[in-house]
N, C-alpha and C positions, 0 to 999 in steps of 0.2 A: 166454849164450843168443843164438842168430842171430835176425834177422826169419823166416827160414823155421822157425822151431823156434818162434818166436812165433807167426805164422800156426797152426801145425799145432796147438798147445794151443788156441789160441782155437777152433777150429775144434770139438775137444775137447769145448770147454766148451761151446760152442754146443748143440753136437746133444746134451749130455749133462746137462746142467741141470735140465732140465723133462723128463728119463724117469726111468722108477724104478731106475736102473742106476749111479749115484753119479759126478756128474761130478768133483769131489775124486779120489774111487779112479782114476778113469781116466785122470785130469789127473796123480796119480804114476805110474801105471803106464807111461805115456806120455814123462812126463821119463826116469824110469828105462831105461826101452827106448833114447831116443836119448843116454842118457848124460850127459845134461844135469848139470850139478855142481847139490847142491841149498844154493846162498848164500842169501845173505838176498833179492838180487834175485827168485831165481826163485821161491820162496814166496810174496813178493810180490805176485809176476805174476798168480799162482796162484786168489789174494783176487781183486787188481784190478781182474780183467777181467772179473770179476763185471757191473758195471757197464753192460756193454755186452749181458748177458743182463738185467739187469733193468728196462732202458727195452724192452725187446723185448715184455714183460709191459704194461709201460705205452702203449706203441703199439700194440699188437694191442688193449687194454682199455679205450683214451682215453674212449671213453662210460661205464664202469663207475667209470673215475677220475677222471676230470672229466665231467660230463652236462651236459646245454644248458639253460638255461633251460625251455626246451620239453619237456625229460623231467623237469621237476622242480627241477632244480637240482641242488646240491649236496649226497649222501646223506649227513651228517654218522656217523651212525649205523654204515655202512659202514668207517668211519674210525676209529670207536670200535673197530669188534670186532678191524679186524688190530691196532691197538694191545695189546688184551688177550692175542691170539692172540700177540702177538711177544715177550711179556715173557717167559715163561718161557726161549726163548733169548738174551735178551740179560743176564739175570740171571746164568743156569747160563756161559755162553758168557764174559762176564767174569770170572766164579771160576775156568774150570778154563782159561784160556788158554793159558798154558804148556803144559799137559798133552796139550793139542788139536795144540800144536807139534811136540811130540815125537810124537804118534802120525802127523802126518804126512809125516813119513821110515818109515813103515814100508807095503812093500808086501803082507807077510806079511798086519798087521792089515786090509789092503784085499780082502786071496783068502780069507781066514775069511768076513768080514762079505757080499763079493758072495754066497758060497754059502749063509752062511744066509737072506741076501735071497732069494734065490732062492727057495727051498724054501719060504719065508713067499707069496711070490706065487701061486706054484702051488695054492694054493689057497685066495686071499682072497676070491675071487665069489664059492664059495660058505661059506665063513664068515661073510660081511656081503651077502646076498640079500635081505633085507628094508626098503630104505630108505622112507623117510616125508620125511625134507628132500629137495625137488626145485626148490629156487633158492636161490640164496646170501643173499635176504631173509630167507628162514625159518632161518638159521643164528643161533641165541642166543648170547648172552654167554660160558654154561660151554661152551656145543659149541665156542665159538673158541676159550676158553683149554686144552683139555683136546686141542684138536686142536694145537695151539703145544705142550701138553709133548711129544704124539708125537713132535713136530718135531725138539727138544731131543735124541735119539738119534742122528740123524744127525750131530751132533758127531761122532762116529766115523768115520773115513774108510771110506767103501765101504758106507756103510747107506743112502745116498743122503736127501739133506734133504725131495725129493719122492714119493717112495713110502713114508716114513715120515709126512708130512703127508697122504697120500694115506688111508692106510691109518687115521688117526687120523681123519678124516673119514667114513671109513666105517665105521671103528664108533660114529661121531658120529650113524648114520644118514642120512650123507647119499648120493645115489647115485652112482655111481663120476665121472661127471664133472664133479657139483657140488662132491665130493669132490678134482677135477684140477685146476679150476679156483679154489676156495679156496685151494689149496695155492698156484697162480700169484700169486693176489694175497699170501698171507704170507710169500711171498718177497720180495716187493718192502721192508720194514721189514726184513725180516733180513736181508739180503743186503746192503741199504744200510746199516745199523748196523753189520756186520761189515770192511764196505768203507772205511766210512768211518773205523773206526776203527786200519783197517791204514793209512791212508793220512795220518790225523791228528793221531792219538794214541798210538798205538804204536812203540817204538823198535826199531828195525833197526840190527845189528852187522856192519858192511859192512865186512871188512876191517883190522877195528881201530878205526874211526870208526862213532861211533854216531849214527844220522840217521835224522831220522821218514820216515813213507812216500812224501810228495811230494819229500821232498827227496833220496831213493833213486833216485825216478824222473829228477827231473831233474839228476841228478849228471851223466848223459853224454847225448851225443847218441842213442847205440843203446838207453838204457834209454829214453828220452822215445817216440823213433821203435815200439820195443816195446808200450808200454802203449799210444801210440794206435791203431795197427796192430791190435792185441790186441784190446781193445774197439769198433770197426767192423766186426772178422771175428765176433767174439764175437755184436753185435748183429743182425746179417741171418742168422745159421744158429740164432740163436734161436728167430728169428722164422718160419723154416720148419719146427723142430723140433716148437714149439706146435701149428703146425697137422696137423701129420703123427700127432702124440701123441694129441691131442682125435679123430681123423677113426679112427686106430686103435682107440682104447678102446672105441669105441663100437660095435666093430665085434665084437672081437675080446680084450678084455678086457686080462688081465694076465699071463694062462699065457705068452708069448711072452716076455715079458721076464723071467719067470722063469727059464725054460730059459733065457734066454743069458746071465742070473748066474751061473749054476749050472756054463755049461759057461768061461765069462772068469772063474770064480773056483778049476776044476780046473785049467783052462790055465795060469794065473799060478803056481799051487802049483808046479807043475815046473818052470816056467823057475827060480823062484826054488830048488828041491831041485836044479836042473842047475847054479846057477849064473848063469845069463840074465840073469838080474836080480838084481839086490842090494838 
């Protein structure tokens, strides 16, 4: 993988993270498209720059994640529910790891899943029109955990981790951007549990030698140079996507992104029946 093929995923990941359009799917369909070989590096990558979208959560959030004295303090509470909301992915997500590996060499399972997303969006407003939670205080215990198993779906590549949190939120009753906005923050535990565990705990088959995630990275200078690069591009088009996403929904809902599931999950089926992609 080059720095520009670095750039170009992060970039990926960036605008793709926080919409309902599965940055995973897009992040292969994308290696796929420039041919990227899929080793244990680029997988990796894949995870890792994760990182660099989840402080983007936390910097846009800083008063909601840390608060001043003068708003209170510290909402412990807050703390507790993404806890509860995260277990069901890190439970499921430890058991079926392997399995999670293998489906992501596949672009096929990525143009299935965009298109049924799809069609699920088109008409989620008015499936879930009636919300009653309208701030993330009034989110209880069960509505976290049960908004955490929605999540637990998007293990699949191309069902997206946040339009399945999104969508589990609102039939949580809450309303679609306390719903957006939850979802932001239960990224933050999952994303960093899954990060951290490709990066610590997980071993990686690199050629014959077997090496955990950091030490993947720092094998060469282009893989070090990659993952930093990766993660600064990753964190500033995060950081503009959050706001583009929140200023959209509110506007204009979720039909949009359905149709462009719908038509990036027709589009990928032929490249891949052409050949295009593999």
């Amino acid at each position: 993988m080059s720095i520009i093929q670095a750039i170009i995923i992060a970039i990926v990941e960036g605008i793709t993270e926080y919409l309902p359009i599965s940055s995973t799917g897009h992040m292969i369909i994308t290696s796929s498209f420039m041919g990227i070989e899929k080793e244990e590096f680029t997988k990796l990558f894949e995870v890792a720059i994760q990182l660099g979208a989840i402080l983007a959560v936390v910097v846009l959030y800083w008063r909601r994640f840390f608060p001043s004295k003068a708003q209170g303090g510290i909402n412990w509470t807050f703390y507790f529910k993404l806890i509860v909301g995260v277990i069901p992915a890190l439970v499921l997500g430890y058991l079926f790891a392997d399995k999670i590996d293998e489906l992501l060499e596949s672009p096929t399972v990525v143009a299935t899943t965009l298109l049924i997303g799809g069609f699920v969006l088109l008409f989620i407003d008015k499936l879930f029109n009636h919300p009653t939670v309208k701030t993330v205080d009034q989110i209880s215990y069960p509505k976290a955990f049960i908004t955490g198993l929605w999540q637990v779906i998007a293990m699949i590549p191309g069902v997206s981790r946040s339009a399945a949190s999104i969508i589990g939120g609102m039939q949580q009753k809450m309303t679609r951007n306390i719903a957006a906005e939850f979802s932001f923050f239960l990224a933050v535990p999952t994303m960093a549990a899954a990060t951290l565990y490709s990066l610590f705990l997980k071993k990686w088959n690199q050629g014959g030698v077997t090496q955990k995630g950091y030490e993947l990275i720092l094998a060469s200078k282009e893989n070090t140079i990659a993952f930093i690069v990766g993660n600064v591009v990753a964190f500033v088009v995060a950081i503009l996507a959050i706001k583009f996403f929140i200023d959209f929904l509110k506007k204009y809902g979720f039909k949009a992104f359905g149709w462009y599931r719908i038509v990036a999950g027709a589009v990928l089926l032929i490249l891949i029946y052409k050949g295009v992609i593999a």
